[in-house]
N, C-alpha and C positions, 0 to 999 in steps of 0.2 A: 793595883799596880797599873800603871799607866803607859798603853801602848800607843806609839804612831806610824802610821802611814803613811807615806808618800811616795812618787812619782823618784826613783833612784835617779833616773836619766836626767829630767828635768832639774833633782836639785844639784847633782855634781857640774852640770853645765851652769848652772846658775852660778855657783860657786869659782870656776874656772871663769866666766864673764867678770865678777866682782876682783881679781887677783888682775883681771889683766886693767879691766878701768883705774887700779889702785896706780899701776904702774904706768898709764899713760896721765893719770892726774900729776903724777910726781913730775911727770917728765913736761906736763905744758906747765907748771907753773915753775920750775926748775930754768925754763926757755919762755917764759912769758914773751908772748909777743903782741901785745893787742886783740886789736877785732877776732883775727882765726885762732887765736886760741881762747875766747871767750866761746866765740861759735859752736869751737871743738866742744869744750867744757859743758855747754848747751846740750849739742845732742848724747853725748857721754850719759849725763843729768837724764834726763827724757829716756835711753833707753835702757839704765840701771833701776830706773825706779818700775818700767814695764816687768824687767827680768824678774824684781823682788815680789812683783803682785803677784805675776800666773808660775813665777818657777821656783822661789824660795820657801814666799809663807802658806801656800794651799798645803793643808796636813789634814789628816782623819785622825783622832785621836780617841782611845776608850780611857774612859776613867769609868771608878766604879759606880760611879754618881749616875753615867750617861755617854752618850755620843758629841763628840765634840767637831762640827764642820768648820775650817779657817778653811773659806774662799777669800779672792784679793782683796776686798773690801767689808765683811762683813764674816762673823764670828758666831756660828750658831748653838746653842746647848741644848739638847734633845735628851731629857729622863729615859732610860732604857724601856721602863714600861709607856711609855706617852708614842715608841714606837709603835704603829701597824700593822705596815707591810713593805719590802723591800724589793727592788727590779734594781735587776742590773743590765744597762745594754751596751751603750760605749760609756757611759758613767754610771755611778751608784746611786739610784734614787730612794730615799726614805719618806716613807708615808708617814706623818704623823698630825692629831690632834683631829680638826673639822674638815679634814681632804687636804690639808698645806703639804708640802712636799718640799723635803732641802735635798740636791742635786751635788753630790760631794764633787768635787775636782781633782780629787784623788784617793785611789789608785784609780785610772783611769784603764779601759780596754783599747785596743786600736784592731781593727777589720785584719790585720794581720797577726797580731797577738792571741786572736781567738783561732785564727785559723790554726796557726798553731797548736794551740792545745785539744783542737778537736783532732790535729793528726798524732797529737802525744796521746790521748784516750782512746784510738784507733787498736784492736787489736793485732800484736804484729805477726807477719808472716812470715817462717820460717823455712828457710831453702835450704836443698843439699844435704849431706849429714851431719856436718860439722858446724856448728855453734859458736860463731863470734863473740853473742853479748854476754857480759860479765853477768856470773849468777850476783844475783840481791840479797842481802839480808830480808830477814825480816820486816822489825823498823825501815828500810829503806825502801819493801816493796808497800807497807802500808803507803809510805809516803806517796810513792808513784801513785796509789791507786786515789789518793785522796786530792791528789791532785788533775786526777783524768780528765781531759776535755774541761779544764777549767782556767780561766785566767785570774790573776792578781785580785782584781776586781770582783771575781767572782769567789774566789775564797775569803774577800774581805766581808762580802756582802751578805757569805754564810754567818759567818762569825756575829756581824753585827743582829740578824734572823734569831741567833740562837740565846745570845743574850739576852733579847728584847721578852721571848720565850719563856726565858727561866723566870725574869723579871716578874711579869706577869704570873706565874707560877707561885710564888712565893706572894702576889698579891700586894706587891709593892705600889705604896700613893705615888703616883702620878704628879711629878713635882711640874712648875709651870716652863712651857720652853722661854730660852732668852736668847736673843736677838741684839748682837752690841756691834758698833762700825769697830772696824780696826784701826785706830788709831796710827800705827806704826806705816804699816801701806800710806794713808792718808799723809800723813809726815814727809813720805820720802816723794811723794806726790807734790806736793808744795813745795817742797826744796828744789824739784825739777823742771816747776813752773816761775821760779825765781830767777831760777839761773839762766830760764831763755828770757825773763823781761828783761835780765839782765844784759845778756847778750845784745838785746833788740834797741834799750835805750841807751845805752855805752858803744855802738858799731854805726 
């Protein structure tokens, strides 16, 4: 079955970015006015296709096959066993094959995110006689604890550890990593370099 990962923040602003460019497109060519609304149209262009490289299509995807890294421009396939060894610091890095290393783009940590979950894995201290916090389930305190002092990143980066693990385990061939451009980035890259030569030879 096939999970992905990514960056919530990033891609609902991403998404909210794309809904408002739809509706200021509608609206310069609805009002066409020349040169400023080529211009417009211009940087619109330029920084729709920015938003879709670093905030739509970076994902970490498992299949069973393997790990799957989409960075803005390039598309990596990593066999579960062909992995290594994994670190996580402000991104997720995997070791694999002759010392190569792919550098996921998401889930990503930020120096506040961590701080956070090292004061969520902090023991708490309890005052007074009287008890605020809600008793837990079960299920709900495993979750807590499985999650202590950990971020996104860092539970993804188990996950990824543990598969790699079993992989090996079971003795699985070591299929070859692949390495493809992303076509689709690329696309909307040259669609946004058309539209400023356009801008530039029509102004």
């Amino acid at each position: 079955m096939k999970q992905v990962y990514r960056s919530r923040t990033a891609f609902v602003l991403g998404w909210v970015w794309l809904a408002f460019v739809a509706f200021n497109v509608y609206d310069l060519i609805a009002r066409f006015s020349g040169k400023s609304s080529l211009v417009a149209l211009a940087v619109l262009g330029a920084l729709t296709a920015l938003v879709y490289a670093v905030a739509l299509r970076p994902a970490t995807v498992f299949t069973e096959e393997g790990l799957v890294g989409r960075n803005p421009f390039r598309t990596t396939f990593v066999p579960w066993a062909a992995i290594d060894d994994v670190t996580v610091s402000h991104s997720i890095n995997v070791q694999h094959g002759d010392g190569r290393e792919l550098r996921l783009w998401t889930p990503m940590s930020s120096a506040r995110e961590r701080a956070k979950a090292q004061r969520r894995g902090a023991p708490r201290v309890e005052r007074g006689r009287f008890k605020t916090e809600p008793t837990l389930s079960k299920s709900e305190q495993a979750a807590v604890e499985a999650f202590a002092g950990k971020t996104h990143a860092d539970w993804v980066g188990d996950q990824i550890r543990d598969r790699a693990e079993s992989a090996r385990r079971r003795d699985e061939a070591a299929a070859p990593v692949r390495v493809t451009w992303s076509y689709d980035s690329i696309a909307v890259l040259v669609a946004a370099v058309a539209l400023i030569v356009a801008a530039v030879v029509f102004t």
